[in-house]
N, C-alpha and C positions, 0 to 999 in steps of 0.2 A: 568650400563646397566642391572645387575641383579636384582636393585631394579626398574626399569622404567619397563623389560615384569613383573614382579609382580602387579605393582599396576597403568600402564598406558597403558589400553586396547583401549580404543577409536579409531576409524577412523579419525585421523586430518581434514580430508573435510567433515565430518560429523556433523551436527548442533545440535543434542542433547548435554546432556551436558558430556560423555563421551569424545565424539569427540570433544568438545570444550577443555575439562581442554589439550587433546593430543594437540592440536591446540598454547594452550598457550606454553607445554614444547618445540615444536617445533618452534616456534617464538622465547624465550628465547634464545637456544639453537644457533639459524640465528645469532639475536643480539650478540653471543659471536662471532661465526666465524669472523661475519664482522666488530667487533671490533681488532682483531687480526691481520686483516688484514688491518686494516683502511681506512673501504670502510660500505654502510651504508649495513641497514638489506634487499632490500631491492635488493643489487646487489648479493645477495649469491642463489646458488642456489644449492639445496644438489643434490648428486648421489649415484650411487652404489663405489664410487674411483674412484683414477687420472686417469685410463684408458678410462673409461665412461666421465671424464670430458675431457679427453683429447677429445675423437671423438665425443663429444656435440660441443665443441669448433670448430673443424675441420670443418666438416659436418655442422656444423651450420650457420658457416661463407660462405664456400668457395664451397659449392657443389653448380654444376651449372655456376659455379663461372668462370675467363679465367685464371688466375694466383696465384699460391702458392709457397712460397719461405720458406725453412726450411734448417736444417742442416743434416751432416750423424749423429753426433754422439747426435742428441736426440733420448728420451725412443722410443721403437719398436710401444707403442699405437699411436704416434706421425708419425712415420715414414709410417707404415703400411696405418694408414688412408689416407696421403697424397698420396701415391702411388695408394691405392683406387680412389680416386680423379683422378690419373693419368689414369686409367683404364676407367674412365667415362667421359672423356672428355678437367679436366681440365688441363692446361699445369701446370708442376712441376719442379722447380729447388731445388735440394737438393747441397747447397754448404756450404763451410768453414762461420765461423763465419764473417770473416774478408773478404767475398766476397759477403756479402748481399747487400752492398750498390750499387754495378756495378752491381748487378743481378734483381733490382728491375726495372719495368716496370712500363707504362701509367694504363695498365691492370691490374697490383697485386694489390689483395684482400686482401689477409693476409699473414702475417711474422708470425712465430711459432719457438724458439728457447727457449730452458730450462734454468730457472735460475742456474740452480748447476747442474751437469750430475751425472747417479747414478753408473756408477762402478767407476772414478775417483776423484769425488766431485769438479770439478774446475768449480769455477765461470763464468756464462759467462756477458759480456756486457750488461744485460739487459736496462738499462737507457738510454744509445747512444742511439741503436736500437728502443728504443721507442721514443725517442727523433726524433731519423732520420725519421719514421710513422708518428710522428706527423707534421714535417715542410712541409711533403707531402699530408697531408691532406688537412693543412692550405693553400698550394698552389691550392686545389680544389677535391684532388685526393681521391675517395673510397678506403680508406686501414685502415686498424688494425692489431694488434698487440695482439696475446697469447704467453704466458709463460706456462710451464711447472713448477711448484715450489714446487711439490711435494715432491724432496731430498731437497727444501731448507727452510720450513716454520719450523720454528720451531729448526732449525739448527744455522739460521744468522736471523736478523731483516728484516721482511717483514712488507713495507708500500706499497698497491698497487697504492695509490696517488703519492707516491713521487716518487716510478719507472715507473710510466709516462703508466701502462699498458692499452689493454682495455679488458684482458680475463687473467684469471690467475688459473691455478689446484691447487687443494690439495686431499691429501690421510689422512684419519685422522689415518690410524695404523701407520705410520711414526710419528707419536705424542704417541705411545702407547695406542691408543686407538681400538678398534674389527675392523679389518678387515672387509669391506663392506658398507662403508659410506666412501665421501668424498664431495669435494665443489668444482664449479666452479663461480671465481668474474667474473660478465657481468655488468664493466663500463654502468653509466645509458648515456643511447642512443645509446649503441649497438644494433643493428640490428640481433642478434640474433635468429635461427629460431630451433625450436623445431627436432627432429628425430627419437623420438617415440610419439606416437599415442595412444590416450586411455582415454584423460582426458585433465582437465584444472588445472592440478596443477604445484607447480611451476612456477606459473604466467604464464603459457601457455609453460612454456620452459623445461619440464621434465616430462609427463605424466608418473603415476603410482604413487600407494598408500605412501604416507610417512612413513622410517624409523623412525617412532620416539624414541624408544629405544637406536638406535646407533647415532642417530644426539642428545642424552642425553649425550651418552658416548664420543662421539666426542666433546664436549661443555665441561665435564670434563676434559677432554685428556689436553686443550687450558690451565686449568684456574690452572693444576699442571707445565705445562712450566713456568717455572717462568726465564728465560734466564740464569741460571745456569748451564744448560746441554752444553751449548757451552761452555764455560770454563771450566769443567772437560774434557770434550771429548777430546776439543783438547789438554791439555795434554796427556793422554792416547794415542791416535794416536803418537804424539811427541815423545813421550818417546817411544813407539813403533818402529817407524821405525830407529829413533837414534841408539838404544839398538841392533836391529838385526844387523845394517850397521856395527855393530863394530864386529857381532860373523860373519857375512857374508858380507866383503867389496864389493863383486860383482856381488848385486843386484843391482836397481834402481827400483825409487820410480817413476809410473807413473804421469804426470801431475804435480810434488815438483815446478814446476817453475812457476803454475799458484796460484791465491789467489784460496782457497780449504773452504768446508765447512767440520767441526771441526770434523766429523764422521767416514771417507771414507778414507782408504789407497788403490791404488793399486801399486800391488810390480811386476816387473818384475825378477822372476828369473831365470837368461840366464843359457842355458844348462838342464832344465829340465822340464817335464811334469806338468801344472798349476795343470792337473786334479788329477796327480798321488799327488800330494801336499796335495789336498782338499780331495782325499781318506785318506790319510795318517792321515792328524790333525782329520777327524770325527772318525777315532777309537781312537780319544783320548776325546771324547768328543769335541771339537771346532770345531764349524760350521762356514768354511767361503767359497766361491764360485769364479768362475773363469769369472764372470760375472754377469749380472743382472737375478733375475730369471725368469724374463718375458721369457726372450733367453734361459732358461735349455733347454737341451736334442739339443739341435742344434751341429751338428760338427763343422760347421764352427767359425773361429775366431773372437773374439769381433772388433763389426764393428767400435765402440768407439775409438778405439785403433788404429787399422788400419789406421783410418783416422788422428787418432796425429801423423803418421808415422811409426809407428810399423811397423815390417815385420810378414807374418803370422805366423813364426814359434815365434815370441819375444810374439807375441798376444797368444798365447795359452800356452806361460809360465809363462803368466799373474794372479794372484790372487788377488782377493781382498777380503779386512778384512773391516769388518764393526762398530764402537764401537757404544752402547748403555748406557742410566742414568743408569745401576743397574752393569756395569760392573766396576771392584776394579783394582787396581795396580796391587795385586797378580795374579790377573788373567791374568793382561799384563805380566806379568812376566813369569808364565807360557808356557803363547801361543809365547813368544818366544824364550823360552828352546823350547818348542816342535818343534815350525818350523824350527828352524837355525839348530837341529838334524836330524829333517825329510830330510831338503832341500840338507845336506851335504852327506846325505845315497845316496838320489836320484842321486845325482850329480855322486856319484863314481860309482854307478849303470849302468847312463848313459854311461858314460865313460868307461865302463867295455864291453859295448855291442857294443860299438861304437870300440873300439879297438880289 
């Protein structure tokens, strides 16, 4: 990115030849998203990130629209907009994964459910679910089908061909690339409708000037995954929560019964404060969260969780740890000397106040 604002100034929709060479890094740059994804150049369509691609999606699809079916525990930009939806008219069912197929109507537009969720990382059904979209289609029925893949591209193999989608997010800093570029795939002959104003770019489906800088960077981000970051990862988590269950038998590991992607623990530990936890570990330097940070500053308990069953007090003694490609063994080692000491303080703490 630091070499692209240096030396690629042009305006992409600009026909001199500044804005052309911008035009070609930003074509390039399509051509790799939708290679990664395996979908052509062609169905990509850059944003600001999964939150904007989440509500192009939404909005794009189903405003106007009579019926939307989503789940509780997808991201807040998913959740939020569909309630928007609710607010303007259209009907909304927010149920369990395993209750979409009895919740779907003559009238639904669109199904919205995340490939991986981001405080627990458990996989969900994508392929049924799109599979289920599609036998209704082909029986006559207006419906589609978005995913959320933002915790999962880059984490597990994404084909948007072979899971059957017809809308799919990405965030490219979840690839380590700058925060503020991402993509949303628009299956060709999706009906997709625009929801900003200003321009014809983007094929009409995203008006405003193009990042081309960070849709460089996001192009690099793709072509350093080389699918080795899954296999360390998920040792490090492995060994992770292994290693604590032995200095702390009585925790549990949110979601350990679901297929997970390689990244994402979340740890409940019963009898103490998530938050007092994540105070604890950042004065030791490690940064982890009791939720997504979309949700900081909210009191309330992670709604993710709740909805697996949690009680609200088990939900806010909830943490989750997140592993990244530059984190080492020593480091897992570390964070959990620091946590199984912190969580043991806490505990006699609680206990102390509590008696």
């Amino acid at each position: 990115m630091a070499s692209a604002l240096r030396e690629v100034h042009g305006n992409a929709s600009s026909i001199h030849r500044p804005g052309q060479l911008a035009r070609q890094h930003l074509e390039k740059a399509r051509r790799t998203v939708a290679g990664f994804l395996g979908a052509s150049a062609a169905e990509i369509v850059f944003t600001s990130g999964g939150t904007e691609a989440n509500n192009l999606a939404i909005f794009g699809m189903a405003r106007g629209q009579k019926h939307v079916v989503t789940t509780p525990i997808d991201h807040p930009s998913v959740l939020e907009s569909v309630r928007q939806l609710g607010r303007e008219g259209v009907d909304v069912s927010i149920v369990d994964v395993a209750a979409i197929e009895e919740n779907l109507r003559e009238d639904t537009v669109l199904v919205s459910v995340m490939h991986a969720n981001n405080e627990t990382g458990a996989i969900q059904p994508v392929r049924e679910i799109a599979a289920l979209v599609e036998r209704r289609r082909a029986a006559g029925q207006t419906i589609y089908f978005h995913s959320d893949g933002v915790q999962a591209a880059g984490k597990i193999p994404v084909d948007v061909r072979e899971l059957g989608v017809d809308l799919y997010s990405l965030s490219a800093h979840k690839l380590f690339a700058p925060k503020g570029i991402g993509a949303l795939y628009v299956r060709k002959g999706t009906p997709l409708r625009g929801i900003q104003f200003g321009g014809r770019h983007e094929r009409e489906r995203r008006a405003g000037t193009e990042n081309v800088p960070a849709a460089m960077a996001f192009e690099r981000a793709i072509e350093l995954c080389d699918g080795t970051d899954a296999r360390s990862l998920a040792k490090l988590r492995d060994d992770f929560e292994n290693d604590l269950a032995k200095r702390l038998p009585w925790i549990e590991v949110n979601g350990s019964e679901n297929q997970r992607v390689p990244n994402t623990s979340s740890v409940l530990f019963r009898g103490i404060s998530g938050e007092a936890l994540v105070i604890a570990l950042d004065l030791q330097n490690m940064a982890v969260s009791t939720g997504s940070a979309c949700s900081s500053g909210s009191i309330e308990p992670s709604p993710v969780l709740l909805a697996m069953g949690r009680s609200r007090e088990e939900a806010r003694s909830s943490v989750r740890f997140s592993f990244g490609r530059y984190n080492t063994a020593e480091e897992i080692e570390a964070l959990v000397d620091a946590t199984a000491r912190a969580a043991e303080r806490l505990r006699k703490e609680e206990k102390r106040l509590a008696g």
